[in-house]
N, C-alpha and C positions, 0 to 999 in steps of 0.2 A: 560142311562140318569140318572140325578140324580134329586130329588127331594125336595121339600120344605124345610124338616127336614134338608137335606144334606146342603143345599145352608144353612138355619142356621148355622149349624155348623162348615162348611166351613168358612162361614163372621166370625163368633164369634173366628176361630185360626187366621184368617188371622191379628186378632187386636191383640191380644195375642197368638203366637203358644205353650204357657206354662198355660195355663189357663185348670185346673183338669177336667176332667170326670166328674165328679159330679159335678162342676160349668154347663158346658155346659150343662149335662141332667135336669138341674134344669130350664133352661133357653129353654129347647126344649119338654119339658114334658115327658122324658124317664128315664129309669132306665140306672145308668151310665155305667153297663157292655152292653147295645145296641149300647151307643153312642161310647164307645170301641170299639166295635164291626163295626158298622160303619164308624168307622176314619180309622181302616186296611182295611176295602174296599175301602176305598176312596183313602188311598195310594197306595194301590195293581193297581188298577184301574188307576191309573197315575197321578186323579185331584189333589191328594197333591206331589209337587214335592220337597220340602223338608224344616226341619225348620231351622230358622236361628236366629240370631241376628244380629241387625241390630245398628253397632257402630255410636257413635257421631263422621263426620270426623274431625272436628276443635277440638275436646279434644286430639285427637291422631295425631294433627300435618300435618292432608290433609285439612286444610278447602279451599283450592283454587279448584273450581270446573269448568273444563271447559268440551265445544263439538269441536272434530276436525275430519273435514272433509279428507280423504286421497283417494287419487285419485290413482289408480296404473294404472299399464301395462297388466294387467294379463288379457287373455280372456275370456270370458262370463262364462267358464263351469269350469274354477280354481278359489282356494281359496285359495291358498296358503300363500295370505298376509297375509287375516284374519286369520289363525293360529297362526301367527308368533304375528299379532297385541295381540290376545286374550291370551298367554302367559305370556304377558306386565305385573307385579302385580298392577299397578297402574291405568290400562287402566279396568274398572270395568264393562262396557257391549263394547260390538263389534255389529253392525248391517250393513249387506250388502243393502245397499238402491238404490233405481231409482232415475238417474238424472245426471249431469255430475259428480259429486264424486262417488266411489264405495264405500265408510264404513264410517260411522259415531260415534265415538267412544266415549264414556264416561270415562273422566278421573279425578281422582284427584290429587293432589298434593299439596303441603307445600307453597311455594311460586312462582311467575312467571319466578324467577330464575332456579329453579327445575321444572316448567313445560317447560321451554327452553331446558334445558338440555335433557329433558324426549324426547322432538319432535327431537333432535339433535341425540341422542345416543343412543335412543331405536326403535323408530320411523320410522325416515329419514332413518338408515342403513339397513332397511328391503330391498333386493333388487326389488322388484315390486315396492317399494312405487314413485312413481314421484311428487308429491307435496301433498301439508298439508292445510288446512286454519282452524285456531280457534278462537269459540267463548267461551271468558272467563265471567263468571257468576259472575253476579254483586251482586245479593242476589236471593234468594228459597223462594216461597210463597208458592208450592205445592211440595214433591218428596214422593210417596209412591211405594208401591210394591203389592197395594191390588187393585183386579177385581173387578167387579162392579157382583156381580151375580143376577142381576134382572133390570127391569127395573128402580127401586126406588134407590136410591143412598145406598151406603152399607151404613153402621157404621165406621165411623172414624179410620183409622188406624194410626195414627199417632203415 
C-alpha cells in the first residue's frame, strides 16, 4: 500500500510528470534524493505506469473526436478483434464492455470524411467486426488521464 506522502507525489506527477525532485520534496517536506527514491518504488511497484505527454489533438490535425461501438462475432473467451482494433494508430483506447456491443473505442480523427474512411478501411475489414455505431463529439468539457487518489478531489490536471 502506499501512503499519504506517496499519494502526494503521485497527484503532484500526475499534473506534471516533469516537475523536479526538488519541487515535489519541497511541497512534501522531504529531502529530494527520498522523494527520488520514492518515485523508483512507486515505478518498480507498478502505480506509475508511464510518463507521457499529452498533445493538443486539433493543433496536429485530429480535433474530430468520436466513441464507436463494434459488435463482432467472436466468442466470449476471444479477443482477436480487439488486437486487430487496438493496432488502429488512430483508435487511442480499445475497452471490451457488457452489453450488446463487445468494444468501445476511442478515436480520433481530422475530419468525418477521414473518420468514414477510418470505420470503412480499418474497421469494418477486421474480419469478427459485424457492425459499428458511432458517437461523434460535439465539444470536451472534462478529458483527463488523472485518478482520483483519495477521497477529496485531486489537483487539477489539466
Amino acid at each position: 500500500m502506499i501512503d499519504e506522502t506517496d499519494r502526494k507525489i503521485l497527484d503532484l506527477l500526475q499534473q506534471d510528470a516533469r516537475t523536479p525532485n526538488a519541487a515535489i520534496a519541497r511541497e512534501v517536506n522531504m529531502a529530494p534524493s527520498a522523494v527520488f527514491e520514492r518515485i523508483r518504488k512507486l515505478g518498480e511497484k507498478g502505480y506509475i505506469k508511464a510518463y507521457e505527454t499529452r498533445l493538443s489533438a486539433s493543433k496536429i490535425g485530429l480535433g474530430l473526436l468520436a466513441f464507436v461501438h463494434v459488435r463482432t462475432n467472436e466468442l466470449a473467451n476471444q479477443s482477436l478483434a480487439a488486437h486487430d482494433l487496438a493496432a488502429i494508430p488512430e483508435v487511442q483506447e480499445v475497452y471490451n464492455i457488457a452489453g450488446e456491443d463487445c468494444y468501445l473505442l476511442k478515436v480520433r480523427a481530422g475530419s468525418t470524411e477521414e473518420l468514414g474512411k477510418l470505420l470503412r478501411e480499418k474497421v469494418g475489414v477486421i474480419p469478427q467486426v459485424v457492425s459499428t455505431r458511432t458517437t461523434i463529439v460535439m465539444e470536451t468539457y472534462k478529458e483527463t488521464n488523472c485518478l482520483p487518489l483519495d477521497n477529496a478531489v485531486s489537483r487539477n490536471c489539466d
